[in-house]
DSSP file (Angstrom, degrees, kcal/mol; ACC not computed):
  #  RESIDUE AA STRUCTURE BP1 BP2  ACC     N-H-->O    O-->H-N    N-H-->O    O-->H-N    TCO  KAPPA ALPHA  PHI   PSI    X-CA   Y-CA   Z-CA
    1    1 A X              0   0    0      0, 0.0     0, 0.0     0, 0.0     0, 0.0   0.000 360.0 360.0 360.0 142.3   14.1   -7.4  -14.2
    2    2 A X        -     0   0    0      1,-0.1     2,-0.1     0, 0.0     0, 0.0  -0.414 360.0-101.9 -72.2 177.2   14.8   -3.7  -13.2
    3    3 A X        -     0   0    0      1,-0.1     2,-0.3     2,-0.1    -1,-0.1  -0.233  28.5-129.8 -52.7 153.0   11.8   -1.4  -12.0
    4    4 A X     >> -     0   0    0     -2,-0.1     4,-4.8     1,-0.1     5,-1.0  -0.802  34.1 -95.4-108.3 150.7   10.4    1.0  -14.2
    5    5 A X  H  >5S+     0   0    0     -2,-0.3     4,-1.2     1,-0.2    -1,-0.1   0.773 126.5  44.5 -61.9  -7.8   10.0    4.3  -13.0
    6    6 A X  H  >5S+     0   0    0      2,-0.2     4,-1.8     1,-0.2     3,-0.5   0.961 105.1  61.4 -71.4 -46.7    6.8    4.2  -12.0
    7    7 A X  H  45S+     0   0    0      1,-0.2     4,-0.4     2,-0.2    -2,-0.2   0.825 109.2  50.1  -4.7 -55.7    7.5    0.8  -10.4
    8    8 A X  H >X>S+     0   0    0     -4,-4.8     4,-4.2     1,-0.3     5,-0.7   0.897 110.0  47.5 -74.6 -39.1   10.1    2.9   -8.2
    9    9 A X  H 3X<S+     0   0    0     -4,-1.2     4,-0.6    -5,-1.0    -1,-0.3   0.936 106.0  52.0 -78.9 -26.4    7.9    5.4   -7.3
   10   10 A X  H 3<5S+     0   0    0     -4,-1.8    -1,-0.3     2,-0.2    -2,-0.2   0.591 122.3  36.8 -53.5 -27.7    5.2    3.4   -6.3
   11   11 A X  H <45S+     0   0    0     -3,-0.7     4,-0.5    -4,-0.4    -2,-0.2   0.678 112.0  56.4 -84.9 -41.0    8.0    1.5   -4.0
   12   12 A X  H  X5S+     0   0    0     -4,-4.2     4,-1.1     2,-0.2    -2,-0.2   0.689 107.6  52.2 -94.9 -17.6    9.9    4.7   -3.2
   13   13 A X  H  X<S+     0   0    0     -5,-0.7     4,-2.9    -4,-0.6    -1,-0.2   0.883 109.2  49.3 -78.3 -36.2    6.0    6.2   -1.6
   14   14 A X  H  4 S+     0   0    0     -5,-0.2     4,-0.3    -4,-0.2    -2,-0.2   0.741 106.3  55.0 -82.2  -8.4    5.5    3.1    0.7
   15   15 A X  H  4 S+     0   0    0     -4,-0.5     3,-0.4     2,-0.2    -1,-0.2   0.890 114.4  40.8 -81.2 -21.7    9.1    3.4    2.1
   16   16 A X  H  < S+     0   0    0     -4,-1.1    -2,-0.2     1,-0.3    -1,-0.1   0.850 134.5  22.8 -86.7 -29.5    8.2    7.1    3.2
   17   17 A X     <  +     0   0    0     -4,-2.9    -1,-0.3     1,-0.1    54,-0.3  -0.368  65.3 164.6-142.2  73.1    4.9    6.1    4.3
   18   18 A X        +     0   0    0     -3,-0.4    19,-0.9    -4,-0.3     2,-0.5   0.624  60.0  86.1 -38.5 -36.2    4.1    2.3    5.3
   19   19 A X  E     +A   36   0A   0     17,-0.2    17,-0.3    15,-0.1     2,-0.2  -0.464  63.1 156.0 -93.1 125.8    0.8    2.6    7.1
   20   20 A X  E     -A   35   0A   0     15,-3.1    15,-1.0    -2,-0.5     2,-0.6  -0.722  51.2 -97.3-114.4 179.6   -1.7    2.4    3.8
   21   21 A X  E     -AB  34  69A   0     48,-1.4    48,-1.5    13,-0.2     2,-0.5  -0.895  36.9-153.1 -96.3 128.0   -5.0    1.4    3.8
   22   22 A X  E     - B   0  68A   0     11,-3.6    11,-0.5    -2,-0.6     2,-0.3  -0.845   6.3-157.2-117.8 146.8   -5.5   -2.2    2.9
   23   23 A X  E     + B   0  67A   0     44,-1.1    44,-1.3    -2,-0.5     2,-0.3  -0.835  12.4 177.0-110.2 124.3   -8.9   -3.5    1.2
   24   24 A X  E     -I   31   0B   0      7,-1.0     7,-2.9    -2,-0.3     2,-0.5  -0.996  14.4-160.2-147.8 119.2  -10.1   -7.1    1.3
   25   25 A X  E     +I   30   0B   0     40,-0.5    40,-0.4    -2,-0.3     2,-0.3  -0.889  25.3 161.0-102.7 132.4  -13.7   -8.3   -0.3
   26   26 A X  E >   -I   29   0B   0      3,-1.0     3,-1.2    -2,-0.5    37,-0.1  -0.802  60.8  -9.0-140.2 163.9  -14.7  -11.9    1.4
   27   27 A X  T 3  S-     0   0    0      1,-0.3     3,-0.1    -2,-0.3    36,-0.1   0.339 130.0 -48.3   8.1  54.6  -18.3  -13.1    1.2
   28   28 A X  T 3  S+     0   0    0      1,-0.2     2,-0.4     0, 0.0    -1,-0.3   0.301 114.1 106.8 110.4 -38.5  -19.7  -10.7    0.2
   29   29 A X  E <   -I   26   0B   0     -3,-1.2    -3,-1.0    -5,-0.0     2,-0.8  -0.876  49.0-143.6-121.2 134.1  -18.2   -7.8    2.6
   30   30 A X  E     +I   25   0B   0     -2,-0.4     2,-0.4    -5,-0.2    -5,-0.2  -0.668  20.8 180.0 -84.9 127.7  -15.7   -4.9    2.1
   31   31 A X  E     -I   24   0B   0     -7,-2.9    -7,-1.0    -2,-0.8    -2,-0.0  -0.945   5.3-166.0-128.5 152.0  -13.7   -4.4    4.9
   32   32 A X        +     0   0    0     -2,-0.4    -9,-0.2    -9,-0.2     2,-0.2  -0.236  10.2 177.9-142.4  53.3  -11.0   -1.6    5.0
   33   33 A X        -     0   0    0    -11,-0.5   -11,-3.6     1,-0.1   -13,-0.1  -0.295  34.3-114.5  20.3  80.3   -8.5   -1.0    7.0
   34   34 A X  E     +A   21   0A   0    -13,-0.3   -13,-0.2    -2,-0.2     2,-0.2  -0.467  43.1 173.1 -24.9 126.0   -5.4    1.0    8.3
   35   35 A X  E     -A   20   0A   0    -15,-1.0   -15,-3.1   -17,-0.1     2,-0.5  -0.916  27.0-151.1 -59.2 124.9   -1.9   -1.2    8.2
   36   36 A X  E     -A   19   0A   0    -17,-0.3    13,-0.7    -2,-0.2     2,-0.2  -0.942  27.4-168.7-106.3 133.7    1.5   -0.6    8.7
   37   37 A X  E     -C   48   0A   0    -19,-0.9     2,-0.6    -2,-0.5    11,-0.3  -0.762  31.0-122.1-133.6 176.5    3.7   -2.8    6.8
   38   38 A X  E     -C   47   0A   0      9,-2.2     9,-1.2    -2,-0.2     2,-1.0  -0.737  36.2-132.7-143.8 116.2    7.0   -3.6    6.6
   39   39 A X  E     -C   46   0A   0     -2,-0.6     2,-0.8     7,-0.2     7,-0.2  -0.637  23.9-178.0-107.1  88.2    8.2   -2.9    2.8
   40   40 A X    >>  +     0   0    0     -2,-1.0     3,-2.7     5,-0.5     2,-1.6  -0.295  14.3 162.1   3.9  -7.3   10.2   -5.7    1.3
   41   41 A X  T 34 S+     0   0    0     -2,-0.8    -1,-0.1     1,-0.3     5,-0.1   0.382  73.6  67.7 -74.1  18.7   11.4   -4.9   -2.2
   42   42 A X  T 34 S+     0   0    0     -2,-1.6    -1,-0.3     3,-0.1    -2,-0.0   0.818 113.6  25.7 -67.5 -62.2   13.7   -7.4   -2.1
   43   43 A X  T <4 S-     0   0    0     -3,-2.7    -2,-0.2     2,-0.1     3,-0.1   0.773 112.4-118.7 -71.6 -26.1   11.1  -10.0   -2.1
   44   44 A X  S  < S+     0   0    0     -4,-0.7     2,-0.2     1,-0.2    -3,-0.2   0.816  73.3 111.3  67.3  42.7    8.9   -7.8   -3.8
   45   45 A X        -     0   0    0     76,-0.2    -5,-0.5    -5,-0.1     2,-0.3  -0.722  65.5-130.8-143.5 175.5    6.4   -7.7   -1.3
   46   46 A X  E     -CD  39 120A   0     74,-1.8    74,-1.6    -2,-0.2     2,-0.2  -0.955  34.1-150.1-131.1 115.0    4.8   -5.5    1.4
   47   47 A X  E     -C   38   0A   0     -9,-1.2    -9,-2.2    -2,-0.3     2,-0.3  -0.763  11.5-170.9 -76.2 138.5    4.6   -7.5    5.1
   48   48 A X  E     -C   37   0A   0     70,-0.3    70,-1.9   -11,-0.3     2,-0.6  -0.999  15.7-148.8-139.1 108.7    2.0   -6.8    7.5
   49   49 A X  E     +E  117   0A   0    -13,-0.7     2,-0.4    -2,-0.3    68,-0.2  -0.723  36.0 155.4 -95.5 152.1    2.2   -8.2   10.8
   50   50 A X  E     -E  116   0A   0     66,-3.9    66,-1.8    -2,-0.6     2,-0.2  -0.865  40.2 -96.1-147.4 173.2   -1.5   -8.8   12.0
   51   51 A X     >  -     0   0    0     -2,-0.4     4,-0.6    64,-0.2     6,-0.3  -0.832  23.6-125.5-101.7 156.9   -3.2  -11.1   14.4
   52   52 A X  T  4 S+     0   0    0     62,-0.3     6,-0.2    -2,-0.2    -1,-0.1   0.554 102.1  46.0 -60.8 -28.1   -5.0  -14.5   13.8
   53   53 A X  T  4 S+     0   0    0     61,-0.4    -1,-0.2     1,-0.1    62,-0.0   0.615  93.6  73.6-103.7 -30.4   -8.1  -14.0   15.1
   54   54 A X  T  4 S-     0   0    0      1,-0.1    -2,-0.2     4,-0.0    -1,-0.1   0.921  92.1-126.0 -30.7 -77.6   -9.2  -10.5   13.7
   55   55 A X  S  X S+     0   0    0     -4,-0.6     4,-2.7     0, 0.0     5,-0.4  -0.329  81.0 111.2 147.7 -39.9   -9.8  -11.7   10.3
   56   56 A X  H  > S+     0   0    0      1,-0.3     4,-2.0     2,-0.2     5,-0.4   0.743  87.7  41.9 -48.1 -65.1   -7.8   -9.5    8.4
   57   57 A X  H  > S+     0   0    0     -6,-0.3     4,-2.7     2,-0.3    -1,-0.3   0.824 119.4  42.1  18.3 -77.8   -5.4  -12.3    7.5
   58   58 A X  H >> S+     0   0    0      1,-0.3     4,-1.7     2,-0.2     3,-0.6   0.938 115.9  58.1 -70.9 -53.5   -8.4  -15.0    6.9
   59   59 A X  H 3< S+     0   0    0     -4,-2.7     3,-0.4     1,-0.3    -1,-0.3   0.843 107.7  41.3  -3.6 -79.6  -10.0  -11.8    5.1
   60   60 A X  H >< S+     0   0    0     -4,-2.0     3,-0.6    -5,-0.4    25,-0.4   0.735 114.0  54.0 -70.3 -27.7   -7.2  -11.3    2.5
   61   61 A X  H << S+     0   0    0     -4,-2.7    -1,-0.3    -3,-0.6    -2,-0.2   0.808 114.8  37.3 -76.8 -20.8   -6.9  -15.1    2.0
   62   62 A X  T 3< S+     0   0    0     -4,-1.7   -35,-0.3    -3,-0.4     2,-0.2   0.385 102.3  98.1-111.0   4.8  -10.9  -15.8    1.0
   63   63 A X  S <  S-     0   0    0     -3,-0.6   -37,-0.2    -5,-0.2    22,-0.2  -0.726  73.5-142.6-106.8 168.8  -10.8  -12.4   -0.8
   64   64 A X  S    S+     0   0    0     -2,-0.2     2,-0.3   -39,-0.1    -1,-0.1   0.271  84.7  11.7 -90.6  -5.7  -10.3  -12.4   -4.9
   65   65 A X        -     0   0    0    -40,-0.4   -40,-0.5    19,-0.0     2,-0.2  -0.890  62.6-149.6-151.6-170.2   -8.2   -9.3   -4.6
   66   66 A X        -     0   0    0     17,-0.3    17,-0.6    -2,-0.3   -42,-0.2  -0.549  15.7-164.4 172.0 113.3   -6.5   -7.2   -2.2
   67   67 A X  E     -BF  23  82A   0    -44,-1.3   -44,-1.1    15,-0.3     2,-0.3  -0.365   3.1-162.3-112.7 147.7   -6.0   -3.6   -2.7
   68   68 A X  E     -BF  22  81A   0     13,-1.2    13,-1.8   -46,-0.2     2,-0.4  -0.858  11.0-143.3-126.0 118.6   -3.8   -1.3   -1.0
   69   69 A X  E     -BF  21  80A   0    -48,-1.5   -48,-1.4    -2,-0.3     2,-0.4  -0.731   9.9-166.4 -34.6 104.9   -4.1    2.3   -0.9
   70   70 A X  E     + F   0  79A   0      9,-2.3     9,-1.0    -2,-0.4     2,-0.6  -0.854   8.0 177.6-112.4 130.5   -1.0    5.1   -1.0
   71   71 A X  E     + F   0  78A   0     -2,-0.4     7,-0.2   -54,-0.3     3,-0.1  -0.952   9.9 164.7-126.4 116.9   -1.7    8.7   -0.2
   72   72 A X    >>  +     0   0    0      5,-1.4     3,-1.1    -2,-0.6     4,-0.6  -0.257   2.0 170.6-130.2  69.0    1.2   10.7   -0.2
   73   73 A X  T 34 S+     0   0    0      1,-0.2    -1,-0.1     2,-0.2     5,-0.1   0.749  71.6  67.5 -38.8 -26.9   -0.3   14.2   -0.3
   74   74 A X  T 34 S+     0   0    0      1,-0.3    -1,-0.2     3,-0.1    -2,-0.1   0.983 116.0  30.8 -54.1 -52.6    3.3   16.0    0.3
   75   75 A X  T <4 S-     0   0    0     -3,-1.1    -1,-0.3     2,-0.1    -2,-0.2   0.667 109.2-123.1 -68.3 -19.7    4.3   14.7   -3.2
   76   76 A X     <  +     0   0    0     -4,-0.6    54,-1.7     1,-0.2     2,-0.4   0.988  68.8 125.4  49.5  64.5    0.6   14.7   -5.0
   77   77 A X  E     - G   0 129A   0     52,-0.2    -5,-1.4    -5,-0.1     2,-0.2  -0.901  39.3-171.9-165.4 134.4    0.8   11.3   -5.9
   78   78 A X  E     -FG  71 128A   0     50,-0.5    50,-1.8    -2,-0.4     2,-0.3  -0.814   5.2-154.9-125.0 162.8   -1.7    8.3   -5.2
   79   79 A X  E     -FG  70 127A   0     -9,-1.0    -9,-2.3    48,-0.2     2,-0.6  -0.853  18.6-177.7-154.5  87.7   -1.8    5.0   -5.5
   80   80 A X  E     -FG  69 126A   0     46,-1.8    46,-1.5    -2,-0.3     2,-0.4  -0.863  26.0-177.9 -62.6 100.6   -4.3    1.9   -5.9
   81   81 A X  E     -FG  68 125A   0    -13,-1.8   -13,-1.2    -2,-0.6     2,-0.9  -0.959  19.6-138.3-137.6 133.7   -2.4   -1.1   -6.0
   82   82 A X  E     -FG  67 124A   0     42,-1.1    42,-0.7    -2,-0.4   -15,-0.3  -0.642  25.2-158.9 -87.8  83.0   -3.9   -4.7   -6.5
   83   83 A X  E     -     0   0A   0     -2,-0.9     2,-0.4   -17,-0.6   -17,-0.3   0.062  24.7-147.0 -13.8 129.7   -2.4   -7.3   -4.5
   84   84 A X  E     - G   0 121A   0     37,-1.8    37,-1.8    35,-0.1     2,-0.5  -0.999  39.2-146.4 -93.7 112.7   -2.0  -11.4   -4.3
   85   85 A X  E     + G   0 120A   0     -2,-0.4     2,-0.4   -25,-0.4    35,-0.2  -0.706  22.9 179.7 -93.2 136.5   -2.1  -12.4   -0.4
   86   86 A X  E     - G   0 119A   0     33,-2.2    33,-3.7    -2,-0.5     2,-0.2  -0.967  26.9-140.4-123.5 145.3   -0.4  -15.0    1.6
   87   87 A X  E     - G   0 118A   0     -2,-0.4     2,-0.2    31,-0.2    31,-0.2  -0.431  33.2-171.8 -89.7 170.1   -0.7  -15.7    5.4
   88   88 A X  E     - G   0 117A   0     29,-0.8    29,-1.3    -2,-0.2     2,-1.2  -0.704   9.8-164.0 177.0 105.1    3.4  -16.7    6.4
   89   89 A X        +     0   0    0     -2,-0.2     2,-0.4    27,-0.2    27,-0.1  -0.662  34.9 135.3-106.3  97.1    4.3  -17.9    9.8
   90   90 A X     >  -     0   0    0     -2,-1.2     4,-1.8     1,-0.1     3,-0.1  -0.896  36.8-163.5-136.5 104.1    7.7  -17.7   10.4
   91   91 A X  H  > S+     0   0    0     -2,-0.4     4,-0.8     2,-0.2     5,-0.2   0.575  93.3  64.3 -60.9 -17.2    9.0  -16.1   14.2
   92   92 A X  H  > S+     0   0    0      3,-0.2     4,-1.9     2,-0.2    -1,-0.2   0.840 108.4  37.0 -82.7 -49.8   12.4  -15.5   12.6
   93   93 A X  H  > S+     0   0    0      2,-0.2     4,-2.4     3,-0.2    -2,-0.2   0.954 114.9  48.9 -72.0 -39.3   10.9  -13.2   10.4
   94   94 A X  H  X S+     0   0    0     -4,-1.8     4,-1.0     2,-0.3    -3,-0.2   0.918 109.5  56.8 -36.5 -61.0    8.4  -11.5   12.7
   95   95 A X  H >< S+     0   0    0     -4,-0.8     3,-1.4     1,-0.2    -2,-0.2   0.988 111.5  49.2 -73.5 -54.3   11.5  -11.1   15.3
   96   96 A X  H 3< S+     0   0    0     -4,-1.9    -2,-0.3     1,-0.3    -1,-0.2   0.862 119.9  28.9 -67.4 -46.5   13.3   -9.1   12.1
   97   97 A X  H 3< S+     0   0    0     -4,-2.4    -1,-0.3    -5,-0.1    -2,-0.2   0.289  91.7 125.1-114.3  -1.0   11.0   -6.8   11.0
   98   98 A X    <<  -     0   0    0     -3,-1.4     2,-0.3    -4,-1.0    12,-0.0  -0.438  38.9-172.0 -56.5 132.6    9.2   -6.3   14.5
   99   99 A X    >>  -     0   0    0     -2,-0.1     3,-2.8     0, 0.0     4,-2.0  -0.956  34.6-105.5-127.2 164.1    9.0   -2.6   15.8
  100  100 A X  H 3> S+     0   0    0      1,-0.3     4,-0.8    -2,-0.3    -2,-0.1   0.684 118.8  57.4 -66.8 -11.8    8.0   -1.2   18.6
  101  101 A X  H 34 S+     0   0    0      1,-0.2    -1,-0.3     2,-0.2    -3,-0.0   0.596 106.7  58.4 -97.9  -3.9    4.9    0.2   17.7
  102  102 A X  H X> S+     0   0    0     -3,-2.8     3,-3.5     2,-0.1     4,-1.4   0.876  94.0  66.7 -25.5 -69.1    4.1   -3.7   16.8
  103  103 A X  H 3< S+     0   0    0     -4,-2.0    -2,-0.2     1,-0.2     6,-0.1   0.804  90.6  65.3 -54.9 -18.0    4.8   -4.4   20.1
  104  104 A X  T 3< S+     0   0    0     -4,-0.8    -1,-0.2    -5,-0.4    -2,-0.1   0.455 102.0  46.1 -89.7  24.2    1.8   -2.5   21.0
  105  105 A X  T <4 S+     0   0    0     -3,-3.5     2,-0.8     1,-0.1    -1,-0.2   0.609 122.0  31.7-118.1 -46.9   -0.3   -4.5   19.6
  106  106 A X    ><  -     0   0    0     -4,-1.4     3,-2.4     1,-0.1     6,-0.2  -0.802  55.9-171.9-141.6 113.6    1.1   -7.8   20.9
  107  107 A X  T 3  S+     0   0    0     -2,-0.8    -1,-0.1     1,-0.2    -3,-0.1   0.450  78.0  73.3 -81.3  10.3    2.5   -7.3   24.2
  108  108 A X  T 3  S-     0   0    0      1,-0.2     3,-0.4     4,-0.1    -1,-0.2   0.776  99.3-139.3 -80.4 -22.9    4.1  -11.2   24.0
  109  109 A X    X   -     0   0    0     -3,-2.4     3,-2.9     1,-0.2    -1,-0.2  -0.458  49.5 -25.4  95.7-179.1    6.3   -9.8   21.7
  110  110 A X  T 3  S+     0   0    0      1,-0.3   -15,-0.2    -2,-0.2    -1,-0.2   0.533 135.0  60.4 -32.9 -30.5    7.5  -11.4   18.6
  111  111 A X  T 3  S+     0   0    0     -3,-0.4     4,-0.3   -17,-0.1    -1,-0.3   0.861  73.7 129.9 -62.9 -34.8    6.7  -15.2   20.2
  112  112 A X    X   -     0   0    0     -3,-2.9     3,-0.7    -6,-0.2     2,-0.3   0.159  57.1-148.5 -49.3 106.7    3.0  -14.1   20.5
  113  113 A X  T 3  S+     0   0    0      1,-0.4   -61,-0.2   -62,-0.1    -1,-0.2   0.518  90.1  63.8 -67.9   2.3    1.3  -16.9   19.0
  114  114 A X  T 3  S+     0   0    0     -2,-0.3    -1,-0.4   -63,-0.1   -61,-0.4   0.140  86.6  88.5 -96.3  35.8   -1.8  -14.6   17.7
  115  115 A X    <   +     0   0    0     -3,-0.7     2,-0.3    -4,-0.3   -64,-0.2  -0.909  51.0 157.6-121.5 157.4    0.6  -12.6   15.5
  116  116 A X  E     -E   50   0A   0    -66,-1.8   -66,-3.9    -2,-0.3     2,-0.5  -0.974  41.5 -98.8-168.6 169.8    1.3  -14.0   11.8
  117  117 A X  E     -EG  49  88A   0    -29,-1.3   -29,-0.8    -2,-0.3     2,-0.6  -0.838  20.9-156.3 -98.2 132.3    2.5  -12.1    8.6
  118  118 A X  E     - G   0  87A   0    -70,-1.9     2,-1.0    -2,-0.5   -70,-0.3  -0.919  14.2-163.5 -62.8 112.9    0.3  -10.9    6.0
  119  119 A X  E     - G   0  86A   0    -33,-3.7   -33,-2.2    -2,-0.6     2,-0.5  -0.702   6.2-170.8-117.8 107.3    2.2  -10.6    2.7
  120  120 A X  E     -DG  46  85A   0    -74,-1.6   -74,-1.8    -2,-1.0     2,-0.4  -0.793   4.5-165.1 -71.0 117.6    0.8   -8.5   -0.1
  121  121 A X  E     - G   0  84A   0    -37,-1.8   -37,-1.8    -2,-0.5   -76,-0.2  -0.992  22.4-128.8-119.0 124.3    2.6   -8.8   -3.3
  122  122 A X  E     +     0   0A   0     -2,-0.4   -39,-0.2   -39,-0.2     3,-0.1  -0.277  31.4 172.0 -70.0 165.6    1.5   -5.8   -5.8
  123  123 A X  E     -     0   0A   0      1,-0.6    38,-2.7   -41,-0.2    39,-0.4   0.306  68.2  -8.9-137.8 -60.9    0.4   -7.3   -9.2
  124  124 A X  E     - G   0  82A   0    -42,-0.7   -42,-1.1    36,-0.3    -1,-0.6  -0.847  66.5-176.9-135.0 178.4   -1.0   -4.1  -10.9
  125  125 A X  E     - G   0  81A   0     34,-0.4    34,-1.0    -2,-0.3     2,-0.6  -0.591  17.3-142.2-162.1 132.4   -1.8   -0.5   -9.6
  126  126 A X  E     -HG 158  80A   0    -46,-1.5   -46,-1.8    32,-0.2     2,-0.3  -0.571  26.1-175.4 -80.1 127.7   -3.2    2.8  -10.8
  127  127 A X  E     -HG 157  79A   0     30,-3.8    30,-1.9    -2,-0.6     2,-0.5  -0.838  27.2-143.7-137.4-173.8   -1.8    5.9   -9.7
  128  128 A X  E     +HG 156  78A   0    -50,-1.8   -50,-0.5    -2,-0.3    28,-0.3  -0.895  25.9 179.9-140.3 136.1   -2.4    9.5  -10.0
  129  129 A X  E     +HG 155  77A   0     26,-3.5    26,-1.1    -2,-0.5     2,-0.3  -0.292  12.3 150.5-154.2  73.9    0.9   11.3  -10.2
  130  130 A X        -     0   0    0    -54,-1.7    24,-0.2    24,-0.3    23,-0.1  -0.922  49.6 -63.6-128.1 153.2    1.0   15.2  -10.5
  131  131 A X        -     0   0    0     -2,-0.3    -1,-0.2     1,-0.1     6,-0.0   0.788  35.3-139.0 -64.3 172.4    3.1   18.1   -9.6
  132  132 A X  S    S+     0   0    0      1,-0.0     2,-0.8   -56,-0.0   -56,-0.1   0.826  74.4  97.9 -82.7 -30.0    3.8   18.9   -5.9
  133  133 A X     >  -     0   0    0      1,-0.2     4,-3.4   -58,-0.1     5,-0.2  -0.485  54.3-166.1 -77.1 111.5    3.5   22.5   -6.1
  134  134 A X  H  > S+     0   0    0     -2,-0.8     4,-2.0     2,-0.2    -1,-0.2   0.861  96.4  56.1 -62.5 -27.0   -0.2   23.9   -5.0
  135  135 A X  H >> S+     0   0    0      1,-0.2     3,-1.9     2,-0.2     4,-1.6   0.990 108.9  45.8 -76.6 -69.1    1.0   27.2   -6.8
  136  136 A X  H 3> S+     0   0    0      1,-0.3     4,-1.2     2,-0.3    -1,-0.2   0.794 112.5  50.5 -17.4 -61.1    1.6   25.3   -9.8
  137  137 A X  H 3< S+     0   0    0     -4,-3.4    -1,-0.3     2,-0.2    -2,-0.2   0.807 104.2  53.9 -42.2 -42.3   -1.5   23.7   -9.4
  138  138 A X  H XX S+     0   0    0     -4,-2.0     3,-4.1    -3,-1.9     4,-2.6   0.984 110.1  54.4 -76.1 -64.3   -3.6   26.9   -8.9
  139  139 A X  H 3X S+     0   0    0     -4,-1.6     4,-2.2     1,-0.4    -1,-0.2   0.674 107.1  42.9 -81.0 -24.7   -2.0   28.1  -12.3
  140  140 A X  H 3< S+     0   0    0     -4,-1.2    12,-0.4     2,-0.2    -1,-0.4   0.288 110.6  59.7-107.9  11.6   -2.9   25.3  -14.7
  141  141 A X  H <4 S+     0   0    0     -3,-4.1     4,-0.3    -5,-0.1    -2,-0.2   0.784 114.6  39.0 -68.4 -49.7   -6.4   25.3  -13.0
  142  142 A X  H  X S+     0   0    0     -4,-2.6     4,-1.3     1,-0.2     3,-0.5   0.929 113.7  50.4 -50.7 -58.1   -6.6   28.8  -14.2
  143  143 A X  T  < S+     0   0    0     -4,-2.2    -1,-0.2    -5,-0.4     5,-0.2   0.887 112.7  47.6 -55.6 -33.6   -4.9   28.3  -17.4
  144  144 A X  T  4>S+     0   0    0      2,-0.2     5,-2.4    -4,-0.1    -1,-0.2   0.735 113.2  54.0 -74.4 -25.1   -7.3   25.3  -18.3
  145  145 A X  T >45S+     0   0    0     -3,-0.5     3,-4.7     1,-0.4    -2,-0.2   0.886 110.0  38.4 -69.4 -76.9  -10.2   27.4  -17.2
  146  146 A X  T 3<5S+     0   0    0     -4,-1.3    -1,-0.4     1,-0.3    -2,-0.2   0.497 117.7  53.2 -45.9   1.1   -9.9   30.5  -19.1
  147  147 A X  T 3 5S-     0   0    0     -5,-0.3    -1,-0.3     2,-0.1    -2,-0.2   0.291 114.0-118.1-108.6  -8.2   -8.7   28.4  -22.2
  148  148 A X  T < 5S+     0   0    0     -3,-4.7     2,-0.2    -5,-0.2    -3,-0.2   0.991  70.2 117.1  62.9  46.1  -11.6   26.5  -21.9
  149  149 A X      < -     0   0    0     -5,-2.4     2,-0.6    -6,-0.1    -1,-0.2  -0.793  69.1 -85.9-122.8-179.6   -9.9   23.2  -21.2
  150  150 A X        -     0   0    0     -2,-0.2     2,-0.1     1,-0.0    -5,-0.0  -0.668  55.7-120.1 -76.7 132.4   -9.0   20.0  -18.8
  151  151 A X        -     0   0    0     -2,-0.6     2,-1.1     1,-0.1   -10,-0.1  -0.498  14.8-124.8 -82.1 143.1   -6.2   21.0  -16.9
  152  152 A X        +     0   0    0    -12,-0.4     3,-0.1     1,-0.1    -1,-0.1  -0.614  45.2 157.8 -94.1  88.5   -3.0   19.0  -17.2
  153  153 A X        -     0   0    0     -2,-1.1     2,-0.2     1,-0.2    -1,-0.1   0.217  49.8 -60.4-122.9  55.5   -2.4   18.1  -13.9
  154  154 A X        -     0   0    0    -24,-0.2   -24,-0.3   -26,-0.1     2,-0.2  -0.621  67.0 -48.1 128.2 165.8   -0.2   15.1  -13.8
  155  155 A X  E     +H  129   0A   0    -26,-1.1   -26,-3.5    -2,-0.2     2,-0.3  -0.668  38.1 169.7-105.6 129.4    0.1   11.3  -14.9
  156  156 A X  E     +H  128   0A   0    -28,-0.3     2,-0.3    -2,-0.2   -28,-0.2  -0.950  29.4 136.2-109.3 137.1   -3.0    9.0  -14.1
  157  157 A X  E     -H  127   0A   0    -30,-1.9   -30,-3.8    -2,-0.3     2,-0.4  -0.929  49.3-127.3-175.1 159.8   -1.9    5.5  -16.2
  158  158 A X  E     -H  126   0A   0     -2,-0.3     2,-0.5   -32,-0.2   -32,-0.2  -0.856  33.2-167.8-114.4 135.7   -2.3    1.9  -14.7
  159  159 A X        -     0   0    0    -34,-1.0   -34,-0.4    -2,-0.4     2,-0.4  -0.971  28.6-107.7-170.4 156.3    0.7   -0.4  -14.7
  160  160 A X        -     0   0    0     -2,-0.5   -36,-0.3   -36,-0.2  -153,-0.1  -0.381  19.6-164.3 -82.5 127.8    1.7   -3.3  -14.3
  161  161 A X              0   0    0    -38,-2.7   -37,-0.2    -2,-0.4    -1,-0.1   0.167 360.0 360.0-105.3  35.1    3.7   -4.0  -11.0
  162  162 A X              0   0    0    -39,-0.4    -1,-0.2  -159,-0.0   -38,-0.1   0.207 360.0 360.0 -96.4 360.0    5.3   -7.6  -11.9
């Protein structure tokens, strides 16, 4: 099925900026996190390479959701998007998508046996999507004020990312 445009834009935000923050609830605790991941849209997934022993991995498996977070200030448009995780141990893949700033994380390289793939596949996400222009912004703060209204400043709507 094609994307829809928000779909795309929701796609087209993580290519310009992979590292997001990803969100995992386990027993009880939120824990929240910086990631850079490795964006998929073939598969329709977002890869994460992470180590075994952190947690984040074991985290995102034991949690009932998994969130990701998009900020792409340049553009004025944000992004909550709800996740299904799977752990994937595959060295063929790891070795393809590896980059160097991986490597500074596991200095075995693509073999090291504490690296393993997180894969987030979005499911739903809310986003916030309104114009880029601050001057623009500034004027329909204004306009809203003095009219005595909510200022129109952009698409918030929740949608489904399947």
């Amino acid at each position: 099925m094609p994307e829809t445009e928000l779909q795309q834009t929701i796609w087209n935000a993580l290519d310009r900026h992979p590292v997001c923050m990803v969100t995992t609830a386990a027993d009880g605790a939120i824990k929240t996190r910086p990631m850079s991941g490795h964006i998929d849209r073939e598969n329709h997934r977002i890869l994460f390479v992470t180590h075994r022993h952190t947690g984040a991995l074991d985290q995102a498996l034991r949690s009932p959701g998994v969130s990701i977070a998009i900020s792409d200030e340049n553009h004025n448009f944000y992004a909550a998007v709800s996740c299904v995780a799977a752990g994937i141990d595959d060295r063929d893949l790891i070795a393809q998508i590896w980059t160097p700033m991986t490597g500074a994380w596991f200095p075995q390289g693509p073999e090291d046996p504490d690296a393993v793939l997180l894969s987030l596949t979005p499911v739903s996400a809310e986003i916030w999507n309104g114009p880029s222009s601050s001057v623009l912004v500034a004027f329909k703060l204004a306009t809203a004020k003095i009219l005595g209204r909510q200022p129109d400043l952009g698409v918030n709507a929740t949608i489904d990312m399947r």
